[in-house]
Structures are given as structure tokens and as C-alpha cells.
N, C-alpha and C positions, 0 to 999 in steps of 0.2 A: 642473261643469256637468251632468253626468249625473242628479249625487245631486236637480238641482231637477225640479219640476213641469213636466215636460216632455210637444206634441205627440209622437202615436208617431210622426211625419216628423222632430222634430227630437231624438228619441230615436235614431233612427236615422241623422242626422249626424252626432251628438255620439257615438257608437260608430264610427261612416266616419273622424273626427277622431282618435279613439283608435288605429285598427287603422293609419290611415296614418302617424302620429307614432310608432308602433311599429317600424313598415317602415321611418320615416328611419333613426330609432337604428339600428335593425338595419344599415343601410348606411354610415350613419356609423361604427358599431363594426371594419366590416368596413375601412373606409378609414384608421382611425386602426390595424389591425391588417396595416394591409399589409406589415411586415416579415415576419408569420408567414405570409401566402402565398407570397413568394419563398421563405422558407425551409421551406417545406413543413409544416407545423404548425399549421397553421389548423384549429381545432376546431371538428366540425361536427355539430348536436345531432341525438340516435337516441333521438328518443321517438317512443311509438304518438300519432297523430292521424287526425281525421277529414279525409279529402282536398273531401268534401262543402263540410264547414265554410268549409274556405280557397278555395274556388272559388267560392261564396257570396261571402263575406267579399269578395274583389276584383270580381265583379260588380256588387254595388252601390257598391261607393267608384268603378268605371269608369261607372258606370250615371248616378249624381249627376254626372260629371265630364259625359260626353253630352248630359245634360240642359242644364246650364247651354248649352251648343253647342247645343241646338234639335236633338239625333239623339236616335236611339232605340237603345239597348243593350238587347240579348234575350238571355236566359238558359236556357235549360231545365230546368237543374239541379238536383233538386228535393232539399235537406237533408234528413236524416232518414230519408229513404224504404230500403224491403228494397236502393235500388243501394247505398247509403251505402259508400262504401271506408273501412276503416282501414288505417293503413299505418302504417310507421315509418318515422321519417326526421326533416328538421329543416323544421318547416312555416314558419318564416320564410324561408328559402331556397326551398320552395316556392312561397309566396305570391308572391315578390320575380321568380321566374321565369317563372312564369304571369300575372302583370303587366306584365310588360320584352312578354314574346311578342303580349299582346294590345292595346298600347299600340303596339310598333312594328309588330306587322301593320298596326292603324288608319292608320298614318300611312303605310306600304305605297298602300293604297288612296285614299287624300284627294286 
């Protein structure tokens, strides 16, 4: 779907589709691996990323999800810029924690 002639709105869902079908695997891996959490051996990935990126990245797949609901998701967050973090660590676990937090805050408030 990517590779066709696509609006840059539905550019930008077919990337939301991508990043969240990544985040399932990613959760799914983690559930069909749940022997090696009880046993302590859960490998857990230590690469450099940008935190930018990932905080982006789940803003607009929360932001499209808002929309459809008639709310408004605000960001601040500006990719790229002199704040840009890099870090190391494992940015699928990131993403997937920075989405639980601002998923079950919203639902805190409803």
C-alpha cells in the first residue's frame, strides 16, 4: 500500500498501519515469549534512537485514533529540532510504554 500513489493523509495512515502492526508483533513476541520473562532472560534491544521519533510516531497513530472520536490530540513535540533526544535503549518498548501511559491516562479522564 505504501509503494502506491498515495494522499500525504493517507501516506500517513499507511505508515500509522505500519508503526502499529509493528507494536502488535512486538506484543505478541513478547506474549508468545513469556516463558523467558518468568525465567528471567527476556532480551531486551540497546540500540541508539531518537526518542523524538517515537513520541511522534505514537502521537499521530493516538491523534488519528481521537479524530475518528471527534477529540483533539495536541502534541508539542517538535521532530528534528536542536531538543531532539537520542538515547539507547529498546524503542519498541518505549513506544509500547508511552502508549499504555497515554492511552490509560485518557481513559483516567473520560
Amino acid at each position: 500500500m505504501a509503494d502506491m500513489n498515495l494522499t500525504q493523509e493517507q501516506k500517513e495512515c499507511a505508515e500509522n498501519i505500519q508503526r502499529s502492526a509493528n507494536g502488535l508483533l512486538t506484543v505478541i513476541n513478547d506474549i508468545l515469549d513469556f516463558s523467558k520473562v518468568e525465567s528471567g532472560h527476556l532480551d531486551i534491544e540497546e540500540v541508539q534512537f531518537s526518542l523524538s521519533v517515537i513520541v511522534e510516531d505514537v502521537s499521530k497513530m493516538l491523534g488519528f485514533a481521537a479524530e475518528r472520536k471527534n477529540l483533539i490530540f495536541e502534541s508539542d513535540f517538535n521532530v528534528g529540532t536542536e531538543k531532539d533526544l537520542i538515547v539507547m535503549g529498546d524503542p519498541g518498548r518505549v513506544r509500547q510504554i508511552i502508549t499504555n501511559l497515554l492511552t490509560n491516562s485518557n481513559q483516567v479522564h473520560q
